[in-house]
C-alpha positions as CSV (number, residue, x, y, z in Angstrom):
1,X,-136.6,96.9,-16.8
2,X,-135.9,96.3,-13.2
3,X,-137.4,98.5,-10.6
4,X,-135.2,100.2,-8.1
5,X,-135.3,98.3,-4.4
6,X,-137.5,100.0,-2.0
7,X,-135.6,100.6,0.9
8,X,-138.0,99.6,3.9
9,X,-139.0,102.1,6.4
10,X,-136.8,102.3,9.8
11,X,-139.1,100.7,12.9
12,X,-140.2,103.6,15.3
13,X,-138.0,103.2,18.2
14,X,-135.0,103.8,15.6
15,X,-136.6,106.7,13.9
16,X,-137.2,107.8,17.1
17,X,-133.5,108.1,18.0
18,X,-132.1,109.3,15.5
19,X,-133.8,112.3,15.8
20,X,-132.4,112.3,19.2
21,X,-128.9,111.4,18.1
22,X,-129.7,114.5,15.9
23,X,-129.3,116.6,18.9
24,X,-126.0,115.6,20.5
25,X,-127.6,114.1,23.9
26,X,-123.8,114.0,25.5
27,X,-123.3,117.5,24.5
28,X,-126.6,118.4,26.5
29,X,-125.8,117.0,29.5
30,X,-123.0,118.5,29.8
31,X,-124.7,122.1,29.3
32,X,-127.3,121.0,31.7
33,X,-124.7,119.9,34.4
34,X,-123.8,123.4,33.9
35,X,-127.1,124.7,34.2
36,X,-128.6,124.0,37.3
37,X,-125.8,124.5,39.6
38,X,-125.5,128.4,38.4
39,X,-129.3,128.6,39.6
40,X,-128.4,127.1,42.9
41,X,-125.4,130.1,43.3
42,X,-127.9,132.6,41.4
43,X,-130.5,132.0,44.2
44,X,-128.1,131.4,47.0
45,X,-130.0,127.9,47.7
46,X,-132.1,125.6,46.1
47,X,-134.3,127.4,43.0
48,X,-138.6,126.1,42.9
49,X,-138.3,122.7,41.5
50,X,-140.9,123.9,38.7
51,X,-138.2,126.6,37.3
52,X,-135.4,124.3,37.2
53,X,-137.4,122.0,35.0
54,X,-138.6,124.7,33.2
55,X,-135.2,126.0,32.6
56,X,-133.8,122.6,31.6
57,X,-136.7,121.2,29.6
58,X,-136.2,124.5,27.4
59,X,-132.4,124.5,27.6
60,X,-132.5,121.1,26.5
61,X,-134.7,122.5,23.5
62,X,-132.2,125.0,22.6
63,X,-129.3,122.9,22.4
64,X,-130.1,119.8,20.5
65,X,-132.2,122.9,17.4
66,X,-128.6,124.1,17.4
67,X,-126.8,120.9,17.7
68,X,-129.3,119.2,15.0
69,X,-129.0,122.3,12.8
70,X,-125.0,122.0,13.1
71,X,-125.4,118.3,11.6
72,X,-127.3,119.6,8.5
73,X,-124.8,122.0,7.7
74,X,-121.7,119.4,8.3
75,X,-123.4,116.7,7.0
76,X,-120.3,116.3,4.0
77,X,-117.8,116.8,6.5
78,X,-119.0,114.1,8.6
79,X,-119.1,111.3,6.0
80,X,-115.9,112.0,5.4
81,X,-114.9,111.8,9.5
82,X,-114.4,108.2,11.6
83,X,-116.0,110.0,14.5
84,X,-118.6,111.0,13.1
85,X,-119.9,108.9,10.0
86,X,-122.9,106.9,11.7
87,X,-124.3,110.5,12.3
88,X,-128.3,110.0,11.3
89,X,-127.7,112.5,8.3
90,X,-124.8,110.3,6.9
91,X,-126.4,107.1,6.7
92,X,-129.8,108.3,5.8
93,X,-131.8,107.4,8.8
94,X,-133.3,111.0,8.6
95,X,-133.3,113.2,5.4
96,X,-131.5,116.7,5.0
97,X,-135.0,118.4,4.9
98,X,-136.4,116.4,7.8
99,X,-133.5,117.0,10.1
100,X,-133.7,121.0,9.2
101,X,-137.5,120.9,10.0
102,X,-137.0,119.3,13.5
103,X,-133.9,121.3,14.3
104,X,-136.0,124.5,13.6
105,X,-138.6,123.8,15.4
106,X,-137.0,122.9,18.6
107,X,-135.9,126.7,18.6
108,X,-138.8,127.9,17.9
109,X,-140.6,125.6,20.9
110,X,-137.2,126.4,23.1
111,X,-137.7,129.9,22.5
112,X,-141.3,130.1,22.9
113,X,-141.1,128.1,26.3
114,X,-138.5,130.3,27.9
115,X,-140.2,133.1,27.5
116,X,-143.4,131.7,28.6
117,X,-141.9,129.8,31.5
118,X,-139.0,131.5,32.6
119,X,-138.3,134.8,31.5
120,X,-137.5,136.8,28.0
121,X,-134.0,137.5,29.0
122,X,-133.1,133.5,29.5
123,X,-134.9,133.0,26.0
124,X,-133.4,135.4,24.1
125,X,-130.0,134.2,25.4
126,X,-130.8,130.7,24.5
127,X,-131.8,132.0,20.9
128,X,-128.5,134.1,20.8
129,X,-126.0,130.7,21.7
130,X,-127.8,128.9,18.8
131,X,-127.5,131.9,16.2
132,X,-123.5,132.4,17.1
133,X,-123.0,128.4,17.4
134,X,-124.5,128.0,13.8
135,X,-123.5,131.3,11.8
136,X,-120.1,132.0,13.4
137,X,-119.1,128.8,14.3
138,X,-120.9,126.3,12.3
139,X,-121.0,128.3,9.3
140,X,-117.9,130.5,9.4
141,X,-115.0,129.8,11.5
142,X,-115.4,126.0,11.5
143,X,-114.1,125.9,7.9
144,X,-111.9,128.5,7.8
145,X,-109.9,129.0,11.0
146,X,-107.8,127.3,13.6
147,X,-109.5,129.0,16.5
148,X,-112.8,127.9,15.1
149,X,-113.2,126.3,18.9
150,X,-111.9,128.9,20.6
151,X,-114.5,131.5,19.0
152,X,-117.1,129.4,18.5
153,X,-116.8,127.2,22.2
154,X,-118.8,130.7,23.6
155,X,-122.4,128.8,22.4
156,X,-121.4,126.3,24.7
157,X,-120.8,129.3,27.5
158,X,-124.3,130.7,27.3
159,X,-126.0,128.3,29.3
160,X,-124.3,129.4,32.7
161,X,-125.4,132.8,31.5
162,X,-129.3,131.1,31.2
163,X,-129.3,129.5,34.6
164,X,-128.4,132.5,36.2
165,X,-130.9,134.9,34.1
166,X,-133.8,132.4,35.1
167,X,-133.1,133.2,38.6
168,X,-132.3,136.7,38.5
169,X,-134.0,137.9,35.4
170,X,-130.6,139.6,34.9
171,X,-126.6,138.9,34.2
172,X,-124.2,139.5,37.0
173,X,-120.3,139.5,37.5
174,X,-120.4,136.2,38.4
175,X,-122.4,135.1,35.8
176,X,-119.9,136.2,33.1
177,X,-116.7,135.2,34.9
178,X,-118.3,131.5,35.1
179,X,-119.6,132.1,31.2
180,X,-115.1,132.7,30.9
181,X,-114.7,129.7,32.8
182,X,-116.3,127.2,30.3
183,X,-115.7,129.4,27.3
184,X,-111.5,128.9,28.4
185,X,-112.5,125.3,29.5
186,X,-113.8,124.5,25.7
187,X,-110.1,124.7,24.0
188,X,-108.0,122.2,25.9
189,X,-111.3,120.2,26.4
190,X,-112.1,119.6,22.4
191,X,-108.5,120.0,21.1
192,X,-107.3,116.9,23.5
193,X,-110.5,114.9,21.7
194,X,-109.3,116.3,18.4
195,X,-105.5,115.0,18.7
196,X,-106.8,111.7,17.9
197,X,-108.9,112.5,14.9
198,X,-106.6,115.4,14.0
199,X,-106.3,112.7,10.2
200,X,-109.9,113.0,10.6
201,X,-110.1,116.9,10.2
202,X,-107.2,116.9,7.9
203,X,-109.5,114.0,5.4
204,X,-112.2,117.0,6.2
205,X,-110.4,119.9,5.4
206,X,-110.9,121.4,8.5
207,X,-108.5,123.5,10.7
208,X,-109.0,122.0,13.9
209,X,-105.8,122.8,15.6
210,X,-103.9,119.6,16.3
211,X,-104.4,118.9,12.4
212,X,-102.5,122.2,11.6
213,X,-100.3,122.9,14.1
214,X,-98.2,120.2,15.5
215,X,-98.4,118.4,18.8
216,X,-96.0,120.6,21.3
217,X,-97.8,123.7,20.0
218,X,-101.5,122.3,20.4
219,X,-100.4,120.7,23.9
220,X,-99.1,124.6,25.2
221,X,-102.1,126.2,23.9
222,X,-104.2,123.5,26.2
223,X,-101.5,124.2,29.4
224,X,-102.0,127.8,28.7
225,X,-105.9,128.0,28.4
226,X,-105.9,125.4,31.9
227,X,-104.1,127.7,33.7
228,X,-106.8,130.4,33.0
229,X,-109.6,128.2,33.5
230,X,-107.6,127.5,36.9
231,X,-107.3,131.4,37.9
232,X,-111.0,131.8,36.9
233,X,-112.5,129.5,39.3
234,X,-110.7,131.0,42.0
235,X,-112.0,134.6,40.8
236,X,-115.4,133.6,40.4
237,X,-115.2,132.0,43.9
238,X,-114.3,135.6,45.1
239,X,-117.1,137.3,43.3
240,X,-119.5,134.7,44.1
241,X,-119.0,134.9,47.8
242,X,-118.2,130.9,48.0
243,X,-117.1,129.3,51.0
244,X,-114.3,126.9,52.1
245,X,-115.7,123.6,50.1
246,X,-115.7,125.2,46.6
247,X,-112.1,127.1,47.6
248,X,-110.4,123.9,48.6
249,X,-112.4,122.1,45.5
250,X,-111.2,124.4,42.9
251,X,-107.8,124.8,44.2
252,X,-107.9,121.0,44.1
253,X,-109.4,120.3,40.5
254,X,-107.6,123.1,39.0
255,X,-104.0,121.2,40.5
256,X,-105.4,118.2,38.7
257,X,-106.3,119.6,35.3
258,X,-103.0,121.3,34.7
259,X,-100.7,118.2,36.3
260,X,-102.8,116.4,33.6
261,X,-102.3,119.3,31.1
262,X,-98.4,119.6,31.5
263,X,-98.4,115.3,31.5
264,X,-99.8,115.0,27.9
265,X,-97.3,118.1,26.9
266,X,-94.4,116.8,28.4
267,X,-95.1,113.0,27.1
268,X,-96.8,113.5,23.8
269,X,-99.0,111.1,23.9
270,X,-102.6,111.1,22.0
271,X,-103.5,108.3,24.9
272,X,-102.8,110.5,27.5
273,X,-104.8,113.6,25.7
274,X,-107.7,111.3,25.6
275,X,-107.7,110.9,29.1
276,X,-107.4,114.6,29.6
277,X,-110.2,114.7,27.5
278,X,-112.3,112.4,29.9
279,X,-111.2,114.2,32.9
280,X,-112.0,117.8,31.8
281,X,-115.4,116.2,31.6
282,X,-115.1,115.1,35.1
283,X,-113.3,118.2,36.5
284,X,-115.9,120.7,35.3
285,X,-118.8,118.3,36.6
286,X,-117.2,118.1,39.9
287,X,-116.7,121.9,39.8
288,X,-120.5,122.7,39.1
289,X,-121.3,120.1,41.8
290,X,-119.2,121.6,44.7
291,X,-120.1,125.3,43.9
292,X,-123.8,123.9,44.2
293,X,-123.0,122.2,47.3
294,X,-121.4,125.0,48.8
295,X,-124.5,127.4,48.8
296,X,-126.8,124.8,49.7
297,X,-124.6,123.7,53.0
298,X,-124.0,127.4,54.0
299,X,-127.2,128.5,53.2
300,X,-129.2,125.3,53.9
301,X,-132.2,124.1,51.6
């Protein structure tokens, strides 16, 4: 009788990240590029250095729970993806049970931290986005609907709603019309990245919208959710009380993003939508950064 082979342990450093890859580092930043700028417009300068660490360090916790708890659950589906099949749950660098333990206890360490740090409101906020990300999103709509990202892209809304809690201890006007600004933002974001593995989600069995609708439909849906995104920066630059840098800067971006928008409709091409893809990262980093800047130049340090 032979024995079965042993499959050796992975070294440290690579057990070591894939529990980070379990978390969805890109994803994070972009939530934390979000972050930090809403505490700069919350305080109407520049926040104590020790609550904007405290506020990321336990953001940070929050998202990658969530994000690693979203891998357990889509574990199949992702084996069956191109984008996604060297996920640490598909090719066994950490086990189902393992990855559930870690995500788990990053919300319990996220949620415990908040509210020890920074305030109860920001951490039961934080414990709110991963609930909805993982039950309605993850869970539900992912599976079953076409406007799985539409629903589901609020999770990735809440952390505006954190950064300006930790300031204010509360949730303004402002705070919600910039939680509408990235929850609109989401759609055309993800669907331009999903036009190219729209075979992906259709090998998946999973609505994501370019796999179920066709290309001229997916492509208005993304002109039509930039031009709200667009209108919503302007609004929140009312209700913020912003000054001439951000007006100019969103009036700017927001020219960009739908030129770019209307392009990939008007051409149908998945090379262009990838771009569009890259430069919604870039147009709501920019964003974040000029409202930031803003403050701090009006109101100084």
């Amino acid at each position: 009788m032979v024995a079965p082979a042993v499959t050796p342990p992975l070294p440290l450093a690579s057990r070591l990240g894939a529990y980070v890859a379990l978390t969805k580092p890109r994803i994070i930043e972009l939530l934390l590029v979000t972050t930090v700028p809403t505490m700069v417009v919350a305080e109407g300068g520049v926040p104590p250095l020790w609550l904007i660490v405290a506020t990321v360090l336990g953001g940070t916790f929050a998202a990658g729970g969530a994000n690693a708890i979203n891998m357990y659950v889509d574990r199949d589906i992702d084996a069956l993806m191109e984008r996604t099949r060297d996920r640490p749950l598909v090719t066994g660098a950490v086990t189902p049970r393992a990855a559930l333990t870690f995500a788990v206890g990053l919300e319990v360490v996220a949620f415990a931290w908040l509210w020890a740090f920074v305030n109860l409101l920001s951490a039961v906020l934080a414990l709110s986005a991963c609930l909805f990300y993982v039950f309605v999103y993850t869970l539900w709509l992912k599976r079953t609907s076409s406007s799985n990202i539409v629903i589901g892209g609020a999770a990735g809304a809440v952390p505006v709603l954190i950064g300006w809690s930790s300031v204010t201890n509360s949730v303004s006007i402002s705070a919600v019309v910039l939680f509408a600004v990235i929850f609109f933002w989401t759609p055309p974001h993800f669907w331009a990245l999903a036009i190219k593995y729209k075979d992906d989600y259709s090998r998946a069995d999973v609505p994501m919208l370019p796999s179920v609708a066709s290309y001229r439909d997916t492509t208005r849906k993304m002109l039509a959710y930039t031009l709200v995104v667009w209108a919503l920066t302007l609004v929140f630059g009312w209700t913020a009380g912003l000054g001439p840098l951000y007006w100019v800067s969103a009036v700017a971006l927001g020219a960009a993003f739908t030129w770019m928008s209307v392009d990939v409709m008007r051409t149908e091409s998945p090379a262009k939508a990838i771009r569009l893809f890259t430069f919604s990262i870039t147009y709501i980093t920019l964003l974040f950064g000029v409202m930031a800047a803003d403050v701090i130049l009006r109101n100084g340090w």
